[in-house]
GUMI-682540 format. One record per residue (C-alpha): x, y, z; residue in one letter. Coordinates in steps of 0.25 Angstrom, whole numbers, padded with zeros to 4 digits, always signed. Each point is the difference from the previous one (the first is absolute). Example, Ala and Ser with C-alpha at 12.3 -4.5 7.8 and 13.67 -1.06 7.14 Angstrom:
2
+0049-0018+0031A;+0006+0014-0002S;
//
This chain:
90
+0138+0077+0049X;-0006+0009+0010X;+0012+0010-0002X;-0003-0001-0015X;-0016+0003+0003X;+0006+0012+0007X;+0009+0004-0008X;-0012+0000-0012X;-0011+0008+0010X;+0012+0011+0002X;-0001+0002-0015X;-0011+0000-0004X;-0005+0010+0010X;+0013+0010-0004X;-0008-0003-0016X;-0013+0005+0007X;+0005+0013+0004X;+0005+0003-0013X;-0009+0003-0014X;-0003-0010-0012X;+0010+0010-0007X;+0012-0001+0007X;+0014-0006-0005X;+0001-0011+0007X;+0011-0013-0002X;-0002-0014+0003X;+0014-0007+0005X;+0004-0013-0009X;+0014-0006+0005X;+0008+0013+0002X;-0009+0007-0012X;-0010+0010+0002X;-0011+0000-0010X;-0008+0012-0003X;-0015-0006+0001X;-0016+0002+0002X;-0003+0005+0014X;-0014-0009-0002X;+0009-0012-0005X;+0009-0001+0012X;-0011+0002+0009X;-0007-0011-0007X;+0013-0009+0000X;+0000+0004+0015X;-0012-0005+0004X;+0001-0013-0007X;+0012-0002+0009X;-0004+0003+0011X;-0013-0008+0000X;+0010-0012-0005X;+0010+0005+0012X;-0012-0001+0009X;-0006-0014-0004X;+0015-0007-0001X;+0001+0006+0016X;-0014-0007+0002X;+0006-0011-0006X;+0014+0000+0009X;-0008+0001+0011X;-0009-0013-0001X;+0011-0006-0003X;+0007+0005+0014X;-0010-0004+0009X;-0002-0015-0006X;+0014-0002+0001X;+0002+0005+0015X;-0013-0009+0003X;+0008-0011-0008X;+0012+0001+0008X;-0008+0001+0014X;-0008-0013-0004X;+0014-0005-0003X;+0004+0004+0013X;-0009-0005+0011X;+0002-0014-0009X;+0013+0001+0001X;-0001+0002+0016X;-0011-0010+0002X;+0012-0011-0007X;+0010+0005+0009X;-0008+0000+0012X;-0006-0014-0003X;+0013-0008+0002X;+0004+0006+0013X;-0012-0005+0005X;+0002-0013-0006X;+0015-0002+0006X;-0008+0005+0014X;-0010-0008+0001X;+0007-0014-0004X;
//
């Protein structure tokens, strides 16, 4: 995703340098598609405000799961370590 984000950034800033009459092509598959410099940059935008929220997204996601897996973790210790102390003790 954040290669994608970059990827969009990179273009859209190459679309800047150039003027609103410029020939410019928009890749579809192995196609390239004469269009609207104003359209693709719209198109651009759109994707890389959805790029950016889907990372958001990807990112909670990460840090639940990590904090999920430590809770997991020390309960998993704490069950391992309680019947050593059991055998130990009796």
């Amino acid at each position: 995703m954040e290669l994608e984000s970059s990827e969009i950034e990179r273009a859209l800033s190459e679309l800047q340098k150039v003027t609103d009459d410029a020939t410019v092509y928009k890749s579809i598959g192995s196609l390239l598609i004469k269009t609207q410099r104003a359209e693709i940059m719209k198109e651009l935008e759109e994707r890389k405000d959805l790029a950016k929220t889907r990372i958001t997204v990807l990112a909670k996601q990460e840090e639940r799961t990590k904090e999920r897996v430590k809770e997991l973790q020390q309960r998993l210790q704490e069950r391992l370590r309680s019947p050593a102390t059991e055998v130990e003790t009796s």
